[in-house]
C-alpha positions in Angstrom: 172.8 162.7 126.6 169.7 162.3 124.0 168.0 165.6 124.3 165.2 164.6 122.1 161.8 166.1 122.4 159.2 164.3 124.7 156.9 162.0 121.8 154.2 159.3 122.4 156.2 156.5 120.1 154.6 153.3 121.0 156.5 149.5 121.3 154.0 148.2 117.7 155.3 151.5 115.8 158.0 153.1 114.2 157.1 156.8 113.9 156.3 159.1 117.3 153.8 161.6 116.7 153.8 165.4 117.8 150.4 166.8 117.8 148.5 163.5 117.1 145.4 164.6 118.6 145.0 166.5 115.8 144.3 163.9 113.9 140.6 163.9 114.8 140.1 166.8 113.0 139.2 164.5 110.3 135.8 163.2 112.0 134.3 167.0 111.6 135.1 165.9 107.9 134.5 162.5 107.1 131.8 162.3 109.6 132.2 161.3 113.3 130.1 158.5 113.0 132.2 156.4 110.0 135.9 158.0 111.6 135.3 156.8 115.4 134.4 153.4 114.2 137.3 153.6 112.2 139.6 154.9 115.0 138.3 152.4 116.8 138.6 149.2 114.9 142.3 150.7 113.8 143.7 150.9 117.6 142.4 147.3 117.9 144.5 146.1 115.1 147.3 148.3 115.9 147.2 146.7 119.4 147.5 143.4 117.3 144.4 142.9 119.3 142.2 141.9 116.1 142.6 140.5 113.0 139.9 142.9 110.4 138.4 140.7 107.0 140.1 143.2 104.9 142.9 145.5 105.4 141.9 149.0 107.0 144.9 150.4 104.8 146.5 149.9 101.6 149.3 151.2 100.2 149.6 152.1 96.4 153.1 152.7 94.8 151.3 154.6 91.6 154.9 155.0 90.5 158.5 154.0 91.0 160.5 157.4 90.4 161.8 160.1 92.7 163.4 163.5 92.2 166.0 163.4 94.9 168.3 161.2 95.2 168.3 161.0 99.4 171.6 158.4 100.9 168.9 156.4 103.1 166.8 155.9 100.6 166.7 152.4 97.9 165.4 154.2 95.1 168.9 156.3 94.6 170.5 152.8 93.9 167.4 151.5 91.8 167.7 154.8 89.1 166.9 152.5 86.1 163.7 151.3 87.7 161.9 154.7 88.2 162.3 156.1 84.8 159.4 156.8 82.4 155.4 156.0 82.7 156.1 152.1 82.3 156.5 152.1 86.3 153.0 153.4 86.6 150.5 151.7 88.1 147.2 151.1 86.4 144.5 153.3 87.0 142.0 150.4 86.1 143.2 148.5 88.5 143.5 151.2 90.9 139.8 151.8 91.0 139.0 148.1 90.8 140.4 147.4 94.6 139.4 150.6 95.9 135.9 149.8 94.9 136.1 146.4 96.3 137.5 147.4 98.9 135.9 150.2 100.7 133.0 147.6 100.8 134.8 145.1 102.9 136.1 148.1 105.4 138.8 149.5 103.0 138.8 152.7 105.2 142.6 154.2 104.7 144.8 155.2 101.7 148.4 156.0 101.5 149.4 157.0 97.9 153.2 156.0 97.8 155.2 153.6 98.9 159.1 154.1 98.8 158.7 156.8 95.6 157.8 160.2 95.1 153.8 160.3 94.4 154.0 164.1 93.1 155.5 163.1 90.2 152.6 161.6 88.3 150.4 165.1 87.8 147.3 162.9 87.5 147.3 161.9 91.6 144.3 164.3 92.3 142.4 162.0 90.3 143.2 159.4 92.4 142.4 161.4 95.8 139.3 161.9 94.2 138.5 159.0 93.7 139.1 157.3 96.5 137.2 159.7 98.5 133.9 159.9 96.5 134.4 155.7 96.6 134.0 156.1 100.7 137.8 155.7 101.9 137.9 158.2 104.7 141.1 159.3 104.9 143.3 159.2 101.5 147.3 160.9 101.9 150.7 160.5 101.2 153.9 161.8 101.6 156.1 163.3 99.4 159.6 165.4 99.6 157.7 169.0 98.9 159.7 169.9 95.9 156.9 169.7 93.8 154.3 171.3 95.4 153.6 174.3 94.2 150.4 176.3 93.9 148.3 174.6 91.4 149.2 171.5 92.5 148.5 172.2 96.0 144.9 173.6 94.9 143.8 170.4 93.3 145.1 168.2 96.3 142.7 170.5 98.3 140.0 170.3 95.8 140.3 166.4 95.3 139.5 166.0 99.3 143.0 164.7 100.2 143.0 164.4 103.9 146.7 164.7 105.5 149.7 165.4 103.5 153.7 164.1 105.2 156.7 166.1 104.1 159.8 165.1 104.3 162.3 167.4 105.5 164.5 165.4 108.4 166.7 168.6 108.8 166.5 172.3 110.3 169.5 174.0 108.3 170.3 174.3 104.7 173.9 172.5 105.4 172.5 169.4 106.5 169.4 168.8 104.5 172.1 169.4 101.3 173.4 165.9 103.1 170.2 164.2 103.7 168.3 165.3 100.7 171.2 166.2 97.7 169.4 167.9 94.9 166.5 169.6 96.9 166.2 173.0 98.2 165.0 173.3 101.8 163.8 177.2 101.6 161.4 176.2 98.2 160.3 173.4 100.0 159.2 175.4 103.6 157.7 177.7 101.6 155.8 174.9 99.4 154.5 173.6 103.3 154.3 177.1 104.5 151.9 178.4 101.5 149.4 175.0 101.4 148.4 175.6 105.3 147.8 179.6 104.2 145.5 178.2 100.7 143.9 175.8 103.1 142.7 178.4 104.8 142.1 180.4 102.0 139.9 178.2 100.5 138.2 177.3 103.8 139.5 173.7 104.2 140.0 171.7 107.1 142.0 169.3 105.3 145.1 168.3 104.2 145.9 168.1 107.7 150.0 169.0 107.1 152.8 167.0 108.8 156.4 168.0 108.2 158.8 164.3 109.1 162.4 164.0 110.3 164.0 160.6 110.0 166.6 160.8 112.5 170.1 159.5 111.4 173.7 160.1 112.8 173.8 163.3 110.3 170.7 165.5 111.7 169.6 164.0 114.7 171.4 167.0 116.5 168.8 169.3 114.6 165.5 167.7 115.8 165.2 170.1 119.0 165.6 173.0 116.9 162.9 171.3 114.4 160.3 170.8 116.1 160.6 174.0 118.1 160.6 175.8 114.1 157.5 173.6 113.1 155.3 173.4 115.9 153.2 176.3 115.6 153.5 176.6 112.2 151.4 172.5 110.8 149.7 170.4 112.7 152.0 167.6 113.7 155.6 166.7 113.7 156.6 163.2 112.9 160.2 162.0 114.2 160.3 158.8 112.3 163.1 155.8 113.6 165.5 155.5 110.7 164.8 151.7 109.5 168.5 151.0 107.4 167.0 149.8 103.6 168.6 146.7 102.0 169.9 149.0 99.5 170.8 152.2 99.7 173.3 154.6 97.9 174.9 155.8 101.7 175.8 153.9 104.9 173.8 155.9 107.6 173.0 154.8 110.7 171.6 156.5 113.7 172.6 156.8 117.5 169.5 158.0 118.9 167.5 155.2 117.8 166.8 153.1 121.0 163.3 151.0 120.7 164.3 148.7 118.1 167.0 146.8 120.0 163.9 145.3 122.8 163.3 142.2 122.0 159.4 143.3 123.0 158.8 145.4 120.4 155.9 143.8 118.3 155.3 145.8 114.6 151.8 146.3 114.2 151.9 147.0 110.2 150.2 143.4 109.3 147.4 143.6 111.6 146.4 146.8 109.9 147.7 147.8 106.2 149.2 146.2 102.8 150.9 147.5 100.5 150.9 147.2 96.9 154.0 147.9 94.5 154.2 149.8 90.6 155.2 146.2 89.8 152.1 144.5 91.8 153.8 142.9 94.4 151.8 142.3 97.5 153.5 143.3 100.6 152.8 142.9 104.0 154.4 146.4 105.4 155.6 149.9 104.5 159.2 149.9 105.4 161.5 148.9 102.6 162.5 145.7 104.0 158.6 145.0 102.9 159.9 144.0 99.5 161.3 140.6 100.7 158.3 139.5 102.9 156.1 139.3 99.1 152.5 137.7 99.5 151.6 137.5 96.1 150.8 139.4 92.8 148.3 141.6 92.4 145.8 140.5 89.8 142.8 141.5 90.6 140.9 142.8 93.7 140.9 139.5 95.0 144.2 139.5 94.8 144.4 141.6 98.2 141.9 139.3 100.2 144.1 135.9 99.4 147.0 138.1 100.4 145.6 139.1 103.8 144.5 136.0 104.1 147.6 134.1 103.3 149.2 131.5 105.9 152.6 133.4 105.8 150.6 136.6 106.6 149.0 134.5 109.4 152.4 132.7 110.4 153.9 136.5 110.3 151.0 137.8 113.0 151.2 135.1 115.1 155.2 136.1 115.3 154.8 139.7 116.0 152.2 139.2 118.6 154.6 136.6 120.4 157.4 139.8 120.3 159.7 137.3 118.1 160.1 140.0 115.7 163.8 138.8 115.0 162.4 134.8 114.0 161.9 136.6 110.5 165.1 137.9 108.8 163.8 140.9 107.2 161.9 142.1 110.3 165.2 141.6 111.7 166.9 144.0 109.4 164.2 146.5 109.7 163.8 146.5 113.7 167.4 146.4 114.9 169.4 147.5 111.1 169.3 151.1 111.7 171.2 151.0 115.0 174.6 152.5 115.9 176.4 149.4 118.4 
């Protein structure tokens, strides 16, 4: 019997929420003007209700590297691709679409893709950025490993607005599994001691998330979890594992039961793109994104011919019909990570 904690995931998402009303917090920040109009335009697209001019979201992949080497994850099987500054992405180029952006309704950035953003030590620059461009809420999510105090200051200083870790276990023995060369008492404390220089430094933001992916080797810890973290951040995301065209283990997960409805109706490209180190337009964040590509990314326009594109449109008008499994890769990603 799936004891699972009680979670608000909803049939055009992949990722349940635990303390999502929190999220609002943000409004006292950004203003509650610019963030309800925001909320509100973003539920519309996330009810594949509208189609927006311009994505609310993009996704930068400011480098392809990570310091784990996690068995769910594609990166641990792509080692030669995240090596050295070459997988960087362009700052230039960076600023060049955010500016364009935020004045078409740019209003949401996520900086990382499938890599580990707390590896380039120049990220603050690009919260800042972002932030003093208009984009009203600017995160990411990262394993932990990295952040320690300084870097956790400048985060907080740059304006970064939430901040995801990635933990997906409750004990030492099975994080070991999930997350081989990481260190799951370093890493609470990293989360533990941003919340306490948050309020230190008299900062509503990052809001702080801690994430489980659930597969068939922790998903008996998620009770115990979420009971650890729920007083200690603000919310609790139990993400459904989506199996990655490559990956250096064979997980799957037995709790995982949305994906296998044939209603379920992703709404990732009514609201967000993402862009890759290697500028590859995509039109989703999971990793079977990489096989659905729109385009190159050239230049800002780059991302309005993208959202624009007919197999953007033809992959909307799909999802909305709940024919998710018409497309191979969505396919994969809705239904892969399933235990028959």
């Amino acid at each position: 019997m799936d004891q699972s904690p009680k979670t608000d995931l909803k049939t055009t998402e992949l990722t349940a929420i635990v303390g999502r009303e929190k999220f609002d917090r943000l409004a006292d920040v950004v203003g509650r003007k610019e963030w309800n109009a925001y909320r509100s335009r973003y539920e519309a697209a996330a009810n594949l209700e509208v189609v927006t001019d311009y994505p609310l979201q993009i996704d930068f992949e400011l480098n392809a590297s990570c310091n784990l080497k996690c068995p769910m994850c594609p990166i641990s099987a792509e080692s030669p691709k995240g090596k050295g500054k070459k997988t960087w992405f362009p700052t230039a180029l960076y600023q060049e679409i955010v500016r364009d952006g935020v004045e078409r309704g740019l209003s949401a950035i996520k900086l990382n893709y499938v890599n580990e953003p707390l590896i380039r030590k120049d990220l603050p620059e690009f919260v800042s950025f972002a932030r003093k461009a208009g984009v009203l809420d600017v995160y990411l999510s990262t394993n932990g490993l990295l952040l320690d105090d300084n870097f956790s200051r400048q985060l907080i200083q740059a304006g970064l607005t939430r901040i995801q870790v990635s933990l997906d276990a409750h004990t030492a023995e099975i994080y070991d599994q999930v997350r081989p060369g990481g260190d799951l008492k370093k890493t609470r404390e990293n989360v533990e001691h941003m919340m306490a220089l948050r309020q230190e430094m008299d900062s509503v933001t990052p809001l702080v998330r801690v994430n489980f992916v659930r597969t068939e080797l922790n998903e008996h810890e998620l009770e115990p979890f979420v009971a650890h973290w729920q007083e200690r951040v603000d919310m609790i995301g139990i993400q459904e594992y989506v199996k990655p065209p490559k990956a250096a283990g064979n997980l799957v997960s037995r709790t995982t039961e949305h994906k296998r409805l044939r209603g379920f109706r992703c709404s990732f490209p009514f609201k967000q793109l993402v862009v890759t180190n290697e500028r590859n337009i995509l039109p989703c964040c999971t990793f079977w994104g990489e096989h659905l590509v729109l385009g190159k990314c050239e230049d800002a326009g780059s991302i309005i011919t993208a959202w624009n594109s007919e197999k953007m449109k033809e992959l909307r008008h799909i999802h909305s019909q709940g024919e998710y499994w018409r497309v191979e890769p969505c396919r994969q990603c809705v239904e892969g990570g399933v235990l028959t």
